[in-house]
PyMOL commands that place a pseudoatom at each C-alpha (Angstrom):
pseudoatom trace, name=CA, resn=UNK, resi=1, chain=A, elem=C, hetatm=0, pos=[-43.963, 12.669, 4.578]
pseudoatom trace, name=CA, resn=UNK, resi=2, chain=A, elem=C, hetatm=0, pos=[-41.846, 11.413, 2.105]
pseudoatom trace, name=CA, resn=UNK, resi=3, chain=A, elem=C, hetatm=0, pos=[-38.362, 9.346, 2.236]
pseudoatom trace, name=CA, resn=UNK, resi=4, chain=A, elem=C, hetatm=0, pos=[-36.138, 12.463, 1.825]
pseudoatom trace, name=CA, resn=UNK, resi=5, chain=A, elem=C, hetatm=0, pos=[-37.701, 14.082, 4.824]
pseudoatom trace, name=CA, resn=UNK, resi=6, chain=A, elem=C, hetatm=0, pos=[-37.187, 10.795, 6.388]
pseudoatom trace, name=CA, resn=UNK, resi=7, chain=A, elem=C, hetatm=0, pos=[-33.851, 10.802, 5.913]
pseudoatom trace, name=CA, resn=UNK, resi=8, chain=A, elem=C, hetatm=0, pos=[-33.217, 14.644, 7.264]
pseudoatom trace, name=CA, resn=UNK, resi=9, chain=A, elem=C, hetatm=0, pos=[-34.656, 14.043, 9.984]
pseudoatom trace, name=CA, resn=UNK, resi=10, chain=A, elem=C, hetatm=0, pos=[-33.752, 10.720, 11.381]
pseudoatom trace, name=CA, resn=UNK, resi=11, chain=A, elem=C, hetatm=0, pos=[-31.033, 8.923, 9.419]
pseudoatom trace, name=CA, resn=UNK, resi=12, chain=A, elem=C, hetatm=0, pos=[-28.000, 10.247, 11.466]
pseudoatom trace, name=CA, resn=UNK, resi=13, chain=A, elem=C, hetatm=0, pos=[-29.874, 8.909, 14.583]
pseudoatom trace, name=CA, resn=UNK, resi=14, chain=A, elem=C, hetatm=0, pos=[-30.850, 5.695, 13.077]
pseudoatom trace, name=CA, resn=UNK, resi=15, chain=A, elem=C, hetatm=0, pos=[-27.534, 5.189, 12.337]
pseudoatom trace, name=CA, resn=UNK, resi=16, chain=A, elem=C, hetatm=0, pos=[-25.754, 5.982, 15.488]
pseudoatom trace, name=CA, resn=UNK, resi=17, chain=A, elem=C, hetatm=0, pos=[-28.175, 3.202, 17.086]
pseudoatom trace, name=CA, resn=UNK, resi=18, chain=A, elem=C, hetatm=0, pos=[-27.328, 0.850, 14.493]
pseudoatom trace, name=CA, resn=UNK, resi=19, chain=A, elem=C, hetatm=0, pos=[-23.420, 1.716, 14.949]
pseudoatom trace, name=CA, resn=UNK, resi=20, chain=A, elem=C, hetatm=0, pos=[-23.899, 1.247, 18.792]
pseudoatom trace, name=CA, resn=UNK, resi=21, chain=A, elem=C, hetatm=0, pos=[-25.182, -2.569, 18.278]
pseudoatom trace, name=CA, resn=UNK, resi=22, chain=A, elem=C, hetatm=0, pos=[-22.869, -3.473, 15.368]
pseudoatom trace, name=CA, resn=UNK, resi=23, chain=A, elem=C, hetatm=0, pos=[-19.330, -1.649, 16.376]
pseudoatom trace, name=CA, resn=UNK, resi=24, chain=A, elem=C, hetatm=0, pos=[-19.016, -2.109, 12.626]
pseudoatom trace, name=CA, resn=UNK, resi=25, chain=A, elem=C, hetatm=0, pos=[-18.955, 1.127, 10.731]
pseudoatom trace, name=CA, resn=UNK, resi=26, chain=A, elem=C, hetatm=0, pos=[-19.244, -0.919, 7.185]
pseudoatom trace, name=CA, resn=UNK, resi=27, chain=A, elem=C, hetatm=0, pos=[-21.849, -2.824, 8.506]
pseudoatom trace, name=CA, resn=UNK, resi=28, chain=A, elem=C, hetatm=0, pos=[-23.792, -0.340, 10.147]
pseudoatom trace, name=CA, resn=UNK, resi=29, chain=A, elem=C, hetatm=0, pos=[-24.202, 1.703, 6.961]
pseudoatom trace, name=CA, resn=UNK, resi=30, chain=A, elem=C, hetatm=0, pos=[-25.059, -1.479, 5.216]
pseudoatom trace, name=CA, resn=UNK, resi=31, chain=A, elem=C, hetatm=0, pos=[-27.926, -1.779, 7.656]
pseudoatom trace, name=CA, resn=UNK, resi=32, chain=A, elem=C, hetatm=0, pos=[-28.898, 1.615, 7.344]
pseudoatom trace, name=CA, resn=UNK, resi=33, chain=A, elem=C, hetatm=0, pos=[-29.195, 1.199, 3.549]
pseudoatom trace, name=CA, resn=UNK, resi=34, chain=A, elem=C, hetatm=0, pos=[-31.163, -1.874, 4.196]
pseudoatom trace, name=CA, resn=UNK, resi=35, chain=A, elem=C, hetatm=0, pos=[-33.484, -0.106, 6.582]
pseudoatom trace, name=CA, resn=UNK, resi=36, chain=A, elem=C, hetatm=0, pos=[-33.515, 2.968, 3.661]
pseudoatom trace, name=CA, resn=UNK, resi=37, chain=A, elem=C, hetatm=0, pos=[-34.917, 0.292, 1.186]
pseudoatom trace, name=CA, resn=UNK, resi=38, chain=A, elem=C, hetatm=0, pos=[-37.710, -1.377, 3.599]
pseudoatom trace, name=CA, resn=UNK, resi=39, chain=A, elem=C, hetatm=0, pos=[-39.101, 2.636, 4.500]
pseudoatom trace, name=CA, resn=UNK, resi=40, chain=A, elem=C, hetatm=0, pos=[-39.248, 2.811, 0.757]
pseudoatom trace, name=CA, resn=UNK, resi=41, chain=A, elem=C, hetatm=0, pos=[-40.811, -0.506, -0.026]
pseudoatom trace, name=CA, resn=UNK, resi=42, chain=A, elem=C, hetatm=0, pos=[-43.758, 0.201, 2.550]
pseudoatom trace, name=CA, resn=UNK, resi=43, chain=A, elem=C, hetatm=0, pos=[-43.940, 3.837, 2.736]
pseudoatom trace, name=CA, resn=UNK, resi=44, chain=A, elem=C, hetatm=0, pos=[-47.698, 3.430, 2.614]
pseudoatom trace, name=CA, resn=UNK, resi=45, chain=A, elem=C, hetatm=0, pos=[-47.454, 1.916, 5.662]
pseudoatom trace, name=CA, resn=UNK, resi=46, chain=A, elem=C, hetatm=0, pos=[-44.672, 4.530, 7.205]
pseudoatom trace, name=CA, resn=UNK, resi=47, chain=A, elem=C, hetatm=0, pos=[-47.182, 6.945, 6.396]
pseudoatom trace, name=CA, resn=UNK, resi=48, chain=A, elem=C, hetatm=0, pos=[-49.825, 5.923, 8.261]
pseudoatom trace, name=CA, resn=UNK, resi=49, chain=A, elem=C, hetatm=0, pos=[-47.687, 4.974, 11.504]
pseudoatom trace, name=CA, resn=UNK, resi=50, chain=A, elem=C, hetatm=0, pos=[-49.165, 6.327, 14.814]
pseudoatom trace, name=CA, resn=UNK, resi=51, chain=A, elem=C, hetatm=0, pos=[-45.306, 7.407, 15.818]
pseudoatom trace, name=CA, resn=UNK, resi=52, chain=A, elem=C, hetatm=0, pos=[-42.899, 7.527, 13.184]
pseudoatom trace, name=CA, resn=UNK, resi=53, chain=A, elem=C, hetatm=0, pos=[-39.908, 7.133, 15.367]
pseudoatom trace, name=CA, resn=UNK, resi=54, chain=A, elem=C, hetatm=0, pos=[-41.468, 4.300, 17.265]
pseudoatom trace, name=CA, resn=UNK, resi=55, chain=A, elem=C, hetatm=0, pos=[-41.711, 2.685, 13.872]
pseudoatom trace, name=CA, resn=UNK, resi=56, chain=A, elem=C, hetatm=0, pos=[-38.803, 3.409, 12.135]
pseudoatom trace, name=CA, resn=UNK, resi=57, chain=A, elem=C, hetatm=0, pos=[-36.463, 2.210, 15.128]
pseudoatom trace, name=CA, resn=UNK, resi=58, chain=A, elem=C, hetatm=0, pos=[-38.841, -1.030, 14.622]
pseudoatom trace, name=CA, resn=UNK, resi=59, chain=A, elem=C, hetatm=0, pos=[-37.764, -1.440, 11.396]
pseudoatom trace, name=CA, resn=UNK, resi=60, chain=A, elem=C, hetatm=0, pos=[-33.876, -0.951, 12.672]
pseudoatom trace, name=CA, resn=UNK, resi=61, chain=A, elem=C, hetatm=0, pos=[-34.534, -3.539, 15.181]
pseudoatom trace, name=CA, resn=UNK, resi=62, chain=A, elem=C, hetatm=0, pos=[-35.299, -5.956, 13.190]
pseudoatom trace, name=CA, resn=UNK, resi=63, chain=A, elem=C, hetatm=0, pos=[-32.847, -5.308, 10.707]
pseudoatom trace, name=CA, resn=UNK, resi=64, chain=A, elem=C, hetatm=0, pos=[-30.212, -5.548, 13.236]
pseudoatom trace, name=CA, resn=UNK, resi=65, chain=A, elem=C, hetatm=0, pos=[-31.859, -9.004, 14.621]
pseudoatom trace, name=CA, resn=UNK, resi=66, chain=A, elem=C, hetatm=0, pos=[-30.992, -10.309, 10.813]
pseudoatom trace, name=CA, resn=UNK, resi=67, chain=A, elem=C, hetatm=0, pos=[-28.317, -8.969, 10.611]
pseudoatom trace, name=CA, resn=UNK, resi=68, chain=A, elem=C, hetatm=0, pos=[-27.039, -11.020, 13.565]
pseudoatom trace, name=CA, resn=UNK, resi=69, chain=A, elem=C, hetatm=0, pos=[-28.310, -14.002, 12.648]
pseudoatom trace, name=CA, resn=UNK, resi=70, chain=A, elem=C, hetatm=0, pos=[-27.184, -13.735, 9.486]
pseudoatom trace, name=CA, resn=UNK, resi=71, chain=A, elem=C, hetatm=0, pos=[-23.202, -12.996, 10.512]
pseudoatom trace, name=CA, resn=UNK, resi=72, chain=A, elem=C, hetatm=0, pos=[-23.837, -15.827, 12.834]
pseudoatom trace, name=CA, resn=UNK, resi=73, chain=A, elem=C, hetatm=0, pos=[-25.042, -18.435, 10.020]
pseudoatom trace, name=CA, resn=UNK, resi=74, chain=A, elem=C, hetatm=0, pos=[-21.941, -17.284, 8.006]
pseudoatom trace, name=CA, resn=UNK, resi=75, chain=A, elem=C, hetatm=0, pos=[-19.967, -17.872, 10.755]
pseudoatom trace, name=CA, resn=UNK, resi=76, chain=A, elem=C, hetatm=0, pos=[-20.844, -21.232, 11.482]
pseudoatom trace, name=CA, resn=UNK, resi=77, chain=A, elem=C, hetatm=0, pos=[-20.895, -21.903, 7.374]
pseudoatom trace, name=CA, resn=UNK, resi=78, chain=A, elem=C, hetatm=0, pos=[-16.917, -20.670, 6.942]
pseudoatom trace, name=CA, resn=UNK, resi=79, chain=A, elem=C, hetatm=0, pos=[-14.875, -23.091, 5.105]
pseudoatom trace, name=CA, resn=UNK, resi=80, chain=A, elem=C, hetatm=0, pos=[-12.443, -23.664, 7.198]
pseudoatom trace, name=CA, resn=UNK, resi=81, chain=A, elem=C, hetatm=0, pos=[-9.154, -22.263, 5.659]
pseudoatom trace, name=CA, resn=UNK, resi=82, chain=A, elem=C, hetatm=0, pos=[-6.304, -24.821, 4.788]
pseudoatom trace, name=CA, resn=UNK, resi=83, chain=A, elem=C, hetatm=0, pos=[-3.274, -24.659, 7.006]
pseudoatom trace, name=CA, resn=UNK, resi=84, chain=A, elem=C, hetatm=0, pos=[0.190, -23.361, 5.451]
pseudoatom trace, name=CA, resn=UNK, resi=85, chain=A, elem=C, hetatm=0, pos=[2.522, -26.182, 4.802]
pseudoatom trace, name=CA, resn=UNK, resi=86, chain=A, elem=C, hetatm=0, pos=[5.674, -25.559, 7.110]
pseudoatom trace, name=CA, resn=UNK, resi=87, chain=A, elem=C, hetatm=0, pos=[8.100, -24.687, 3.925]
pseudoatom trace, name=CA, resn=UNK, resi=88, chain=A, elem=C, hetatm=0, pos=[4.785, -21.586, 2.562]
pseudoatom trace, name=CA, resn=UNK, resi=89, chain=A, elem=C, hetatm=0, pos=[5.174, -20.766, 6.092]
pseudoatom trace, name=CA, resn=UNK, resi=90, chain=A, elem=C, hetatm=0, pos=[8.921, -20.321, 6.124]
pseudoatom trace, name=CA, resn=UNK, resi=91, chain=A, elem=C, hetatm=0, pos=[8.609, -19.119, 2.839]
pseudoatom trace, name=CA, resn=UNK, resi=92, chain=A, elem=C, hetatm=0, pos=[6.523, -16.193, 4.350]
pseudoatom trace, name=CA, resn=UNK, resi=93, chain=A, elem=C, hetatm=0, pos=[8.588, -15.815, 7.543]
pseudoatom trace, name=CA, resn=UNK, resi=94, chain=A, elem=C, hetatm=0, pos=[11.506, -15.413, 5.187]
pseudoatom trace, name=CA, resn=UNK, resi=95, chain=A, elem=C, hetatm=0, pos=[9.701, -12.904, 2.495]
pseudoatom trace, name=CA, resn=UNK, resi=96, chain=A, elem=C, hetatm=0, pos=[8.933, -10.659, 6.085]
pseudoatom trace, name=CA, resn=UNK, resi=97, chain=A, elem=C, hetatm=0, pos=[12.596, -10.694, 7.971]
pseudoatom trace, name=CA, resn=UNK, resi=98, chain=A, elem=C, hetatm=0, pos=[13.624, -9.494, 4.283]
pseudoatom trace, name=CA, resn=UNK, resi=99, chain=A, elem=C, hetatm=0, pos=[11.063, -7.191, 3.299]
pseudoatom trace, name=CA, resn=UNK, resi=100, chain=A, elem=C, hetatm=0, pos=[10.195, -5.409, 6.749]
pseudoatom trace, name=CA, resn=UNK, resi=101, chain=A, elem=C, hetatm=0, pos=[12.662, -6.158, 9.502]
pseudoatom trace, name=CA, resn=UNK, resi=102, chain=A, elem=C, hetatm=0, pos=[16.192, -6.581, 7.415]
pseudoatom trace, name=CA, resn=UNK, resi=103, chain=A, elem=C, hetatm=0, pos=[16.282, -2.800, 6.539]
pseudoatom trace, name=CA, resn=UNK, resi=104, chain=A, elem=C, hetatm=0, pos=[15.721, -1.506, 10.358]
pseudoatom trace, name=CA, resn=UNK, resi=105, chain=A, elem=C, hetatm=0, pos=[18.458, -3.917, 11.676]
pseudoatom trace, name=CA, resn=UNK, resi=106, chain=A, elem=C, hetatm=0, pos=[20.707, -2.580, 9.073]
pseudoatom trace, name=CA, resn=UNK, resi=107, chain=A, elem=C, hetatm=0, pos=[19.839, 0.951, 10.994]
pseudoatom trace, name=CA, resn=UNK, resi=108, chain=A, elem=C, hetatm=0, pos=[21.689, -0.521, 14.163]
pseudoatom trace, name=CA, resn=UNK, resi=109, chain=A, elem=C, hetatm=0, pos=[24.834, -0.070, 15.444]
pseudoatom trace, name=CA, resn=UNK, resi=110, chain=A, elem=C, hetatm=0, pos=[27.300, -2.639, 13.526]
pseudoatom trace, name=CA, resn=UNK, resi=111, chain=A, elem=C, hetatm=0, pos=[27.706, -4.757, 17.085]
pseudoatom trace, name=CA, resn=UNK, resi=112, chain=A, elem=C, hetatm=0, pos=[23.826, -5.302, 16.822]
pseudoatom trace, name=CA, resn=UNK, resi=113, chain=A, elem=C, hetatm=0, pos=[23.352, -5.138, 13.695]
pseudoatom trace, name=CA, resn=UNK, resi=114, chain=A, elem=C, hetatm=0, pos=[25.808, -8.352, 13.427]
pseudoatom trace, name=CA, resn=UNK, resi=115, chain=A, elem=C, hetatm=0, pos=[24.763, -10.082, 16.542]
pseudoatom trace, name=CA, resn=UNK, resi=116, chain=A, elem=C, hetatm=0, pos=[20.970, -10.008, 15.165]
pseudoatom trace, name=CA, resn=UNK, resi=117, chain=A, elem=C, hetatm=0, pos=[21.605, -10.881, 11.471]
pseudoatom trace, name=CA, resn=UNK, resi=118, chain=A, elem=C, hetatm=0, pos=[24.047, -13.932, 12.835]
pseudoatom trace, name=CA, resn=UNK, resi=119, chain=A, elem=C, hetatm=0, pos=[21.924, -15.214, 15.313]
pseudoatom trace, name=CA, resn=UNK, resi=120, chain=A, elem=C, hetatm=0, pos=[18.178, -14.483, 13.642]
pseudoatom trace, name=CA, resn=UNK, resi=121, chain=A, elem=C, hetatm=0, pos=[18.979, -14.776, 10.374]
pseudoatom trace, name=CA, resn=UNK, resi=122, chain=A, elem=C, hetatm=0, pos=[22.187, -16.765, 9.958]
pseudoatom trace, name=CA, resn=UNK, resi=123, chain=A, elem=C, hetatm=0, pos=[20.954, -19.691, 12.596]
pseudoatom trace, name=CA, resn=UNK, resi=124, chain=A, elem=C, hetatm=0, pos=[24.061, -19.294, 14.408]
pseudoatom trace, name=CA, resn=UNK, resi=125, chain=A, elem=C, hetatm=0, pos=[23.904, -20.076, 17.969]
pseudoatom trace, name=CA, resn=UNK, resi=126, chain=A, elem=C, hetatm=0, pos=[25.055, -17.298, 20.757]
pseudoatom trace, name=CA, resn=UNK, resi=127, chain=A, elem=C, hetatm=0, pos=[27.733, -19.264, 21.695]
pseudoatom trace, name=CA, resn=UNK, resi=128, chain=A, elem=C, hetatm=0, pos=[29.079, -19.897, 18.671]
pseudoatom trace, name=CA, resn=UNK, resi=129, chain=A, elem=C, hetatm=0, pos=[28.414, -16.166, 18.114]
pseudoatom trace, name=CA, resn=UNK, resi=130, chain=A, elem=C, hetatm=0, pos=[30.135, -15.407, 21.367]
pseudoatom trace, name=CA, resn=UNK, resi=131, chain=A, elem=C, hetatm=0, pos=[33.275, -18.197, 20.285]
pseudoatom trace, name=CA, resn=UNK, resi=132, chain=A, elem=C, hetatm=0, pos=[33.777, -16.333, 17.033]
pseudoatom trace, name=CA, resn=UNK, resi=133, chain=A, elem=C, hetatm=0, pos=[34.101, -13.077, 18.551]
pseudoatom trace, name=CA, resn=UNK, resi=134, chain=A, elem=C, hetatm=0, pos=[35.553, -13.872, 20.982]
pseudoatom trace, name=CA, resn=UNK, resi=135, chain=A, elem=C, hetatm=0, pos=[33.750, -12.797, 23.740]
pseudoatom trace, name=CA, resn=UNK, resi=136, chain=A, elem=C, hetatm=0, pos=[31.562, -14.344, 26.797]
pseudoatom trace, name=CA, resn=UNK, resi=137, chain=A, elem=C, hetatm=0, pos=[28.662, -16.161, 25.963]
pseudoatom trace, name=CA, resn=UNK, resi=138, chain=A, elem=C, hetatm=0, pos=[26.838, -13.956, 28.563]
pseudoatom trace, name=CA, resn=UNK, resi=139, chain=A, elem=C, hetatm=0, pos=[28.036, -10.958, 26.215]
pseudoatom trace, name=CA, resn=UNK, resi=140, chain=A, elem=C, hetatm=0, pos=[26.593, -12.136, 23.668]
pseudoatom trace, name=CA, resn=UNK, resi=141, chain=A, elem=C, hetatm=0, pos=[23.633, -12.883, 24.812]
pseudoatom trace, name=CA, resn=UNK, resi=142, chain=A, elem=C, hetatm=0, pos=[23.492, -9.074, 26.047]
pseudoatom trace, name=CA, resn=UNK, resi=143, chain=A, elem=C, hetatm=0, pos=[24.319, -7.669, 22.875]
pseudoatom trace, name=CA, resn=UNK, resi=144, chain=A, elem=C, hetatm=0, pos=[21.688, -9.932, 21.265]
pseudoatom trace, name=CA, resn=UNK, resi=145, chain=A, elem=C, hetatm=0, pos=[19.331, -8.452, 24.026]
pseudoatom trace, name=CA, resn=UNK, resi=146, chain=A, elem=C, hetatm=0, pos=[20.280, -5.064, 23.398]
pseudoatom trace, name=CA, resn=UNK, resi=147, chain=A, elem=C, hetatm=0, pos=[19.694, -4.927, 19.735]
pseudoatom trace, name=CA, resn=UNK, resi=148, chain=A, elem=C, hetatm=0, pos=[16.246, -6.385, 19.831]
pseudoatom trace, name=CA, resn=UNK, resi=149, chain=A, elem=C, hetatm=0, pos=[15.449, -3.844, 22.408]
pseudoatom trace, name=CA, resn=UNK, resi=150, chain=A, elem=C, hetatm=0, pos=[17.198, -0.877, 20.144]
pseudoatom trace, name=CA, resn=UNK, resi=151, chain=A, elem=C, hetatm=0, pos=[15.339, -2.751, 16.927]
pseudoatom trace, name=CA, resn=UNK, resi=152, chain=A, elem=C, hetatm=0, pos=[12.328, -2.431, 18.852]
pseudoatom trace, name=CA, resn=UNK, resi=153, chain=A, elem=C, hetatm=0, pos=[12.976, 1.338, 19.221]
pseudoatom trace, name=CA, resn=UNK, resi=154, chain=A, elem=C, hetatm=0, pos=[13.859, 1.910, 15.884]
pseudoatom trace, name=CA, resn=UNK, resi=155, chain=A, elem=C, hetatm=0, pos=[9.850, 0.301, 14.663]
pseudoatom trace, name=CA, resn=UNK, resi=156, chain=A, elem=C, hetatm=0, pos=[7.992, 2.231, 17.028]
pseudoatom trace, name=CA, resn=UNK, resi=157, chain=A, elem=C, hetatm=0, pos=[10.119, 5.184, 16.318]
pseudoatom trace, name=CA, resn=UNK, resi=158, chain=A, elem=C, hetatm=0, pos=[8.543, 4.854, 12.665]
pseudoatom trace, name=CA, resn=UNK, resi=159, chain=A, elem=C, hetatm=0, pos=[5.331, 3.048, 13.209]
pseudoatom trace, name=CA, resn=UNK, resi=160, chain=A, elem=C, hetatm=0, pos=[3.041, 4.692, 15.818]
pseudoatom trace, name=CA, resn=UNK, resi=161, chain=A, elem=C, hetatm=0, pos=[0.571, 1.110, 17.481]
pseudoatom trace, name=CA, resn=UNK, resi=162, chain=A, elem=C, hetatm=0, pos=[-2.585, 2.354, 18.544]
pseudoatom trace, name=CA, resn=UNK, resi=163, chain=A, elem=C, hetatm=0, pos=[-5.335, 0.323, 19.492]
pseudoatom trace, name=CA, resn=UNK, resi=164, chain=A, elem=C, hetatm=0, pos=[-9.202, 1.121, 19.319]
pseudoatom trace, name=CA, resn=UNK, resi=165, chain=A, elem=C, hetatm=0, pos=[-11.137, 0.357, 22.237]
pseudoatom trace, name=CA, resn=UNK, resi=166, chain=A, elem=C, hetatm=0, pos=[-11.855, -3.268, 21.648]
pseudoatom trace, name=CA, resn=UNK, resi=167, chain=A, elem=C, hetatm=0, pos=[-8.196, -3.746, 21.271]
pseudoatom trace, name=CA, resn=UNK, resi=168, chain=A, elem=C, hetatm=0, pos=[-7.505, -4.039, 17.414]
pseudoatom trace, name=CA, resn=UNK, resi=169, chain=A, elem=C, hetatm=0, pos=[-4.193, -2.669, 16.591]
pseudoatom trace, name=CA, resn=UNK, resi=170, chain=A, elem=C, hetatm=0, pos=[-3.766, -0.325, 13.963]
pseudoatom trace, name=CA, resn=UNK, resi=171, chain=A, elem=C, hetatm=0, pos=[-0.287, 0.426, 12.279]
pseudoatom trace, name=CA, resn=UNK, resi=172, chain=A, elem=C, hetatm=0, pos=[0.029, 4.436, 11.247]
pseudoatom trace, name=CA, resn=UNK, resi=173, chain=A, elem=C, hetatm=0, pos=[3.289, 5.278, 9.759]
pseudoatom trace, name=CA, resn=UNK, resi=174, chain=A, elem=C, hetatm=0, pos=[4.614, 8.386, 11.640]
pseudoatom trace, name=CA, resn=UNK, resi=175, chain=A, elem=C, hetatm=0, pos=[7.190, 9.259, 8.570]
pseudoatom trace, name=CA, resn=UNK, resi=176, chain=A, elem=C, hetatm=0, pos=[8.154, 7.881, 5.306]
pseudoatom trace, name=CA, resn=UNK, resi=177, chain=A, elem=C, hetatm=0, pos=[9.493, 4.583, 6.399]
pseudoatom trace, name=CA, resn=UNK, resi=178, chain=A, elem=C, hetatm=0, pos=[7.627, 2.176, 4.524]
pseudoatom trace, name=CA, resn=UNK, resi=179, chain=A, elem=C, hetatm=0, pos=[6.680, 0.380, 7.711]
pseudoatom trace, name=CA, resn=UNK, resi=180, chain=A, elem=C, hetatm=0, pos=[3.074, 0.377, 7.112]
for i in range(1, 180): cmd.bond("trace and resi %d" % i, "trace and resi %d" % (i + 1))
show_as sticks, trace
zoom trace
């Protein structure tokens, strides 16, 4: 038997095993390359094996053990990112309202539009919003309201959230919006 037989015959199911324990399609083909390399280095041994499969999804299992111990050592040896200073972190904030949420409120009605750049990016108040129009300060709270909620419409509208099954969102841009 040689390694490319090996790999015709069980590399798709050595690999779905691996992908099963890792949930980590980078890391599972890592793994598999890893296992790849250790059939090679002792094919003498592979070769003589009472049951292949028995120990070829020995060599997997161990692979995967150091592979676990090994995310878990870099876990634990992670330096510790510094924290943003509060004016990077504005900085950012600031570089993101402008960059990714400016251009859909300027897709809103003018009454939202203004009522969302006044009070979210012009620090003014709702009441004062509501003085300087003239209108009730439960008004203005509304119309605040109701453009975050049409905002909101407008984003998903573009960008279509989906979620795998361990929760990770995913942002997929449903036309050419530049949202993603």
């Amino acid at each position: 038997m040689d390694i490319n037989k090996i790999w015709d015959d069980f590399h798709q199911e050595l690999k779905a095993f691996i992908l099963n324990k890792t949930r980590n399609s980078a890391d599972t083909d890592d793994i598999l390359q890893e296992v790849f390399i250790k059939i090679m280095q002792n094919m003498n041994k592979v070769k003589h094996a009472k049951s292949l499969r028995h120990y070829l999804f020995g060599i997997v299992r161990n692979a995967i053990t150091d592979y676990f111990r090994n995310k878990q050592y870099d876990q634990h040896n992670l330096e510790i990112p510094e924290k943003l200073t509060e004016e990077e972190s504005e900085s950012l904030n600031e570089t993101i309202a402008e960059c990714c949420i400016k251009p859909f409120i300027n897709q809103l009605p003018e009454n939202y539009k203004k009522a969302l750049l006044s009070t979210e990016f012009e620090n003014i108040s709702q009441k004062d919003m509501a003085n300087k129009l003239n209108i009730s300060y439960s008004a203005a709270k509304s119309r605040v309201q109701r453009g975050k909620e049409k905002l909101k419409g407008l984003i998903l509208q573009c960008c279509s959230l989906e979620s795998d099954k361990y929760g990770n969102l995913s942002a997929k841009s449903k036309k050419n919006c530049n949202c993603a």
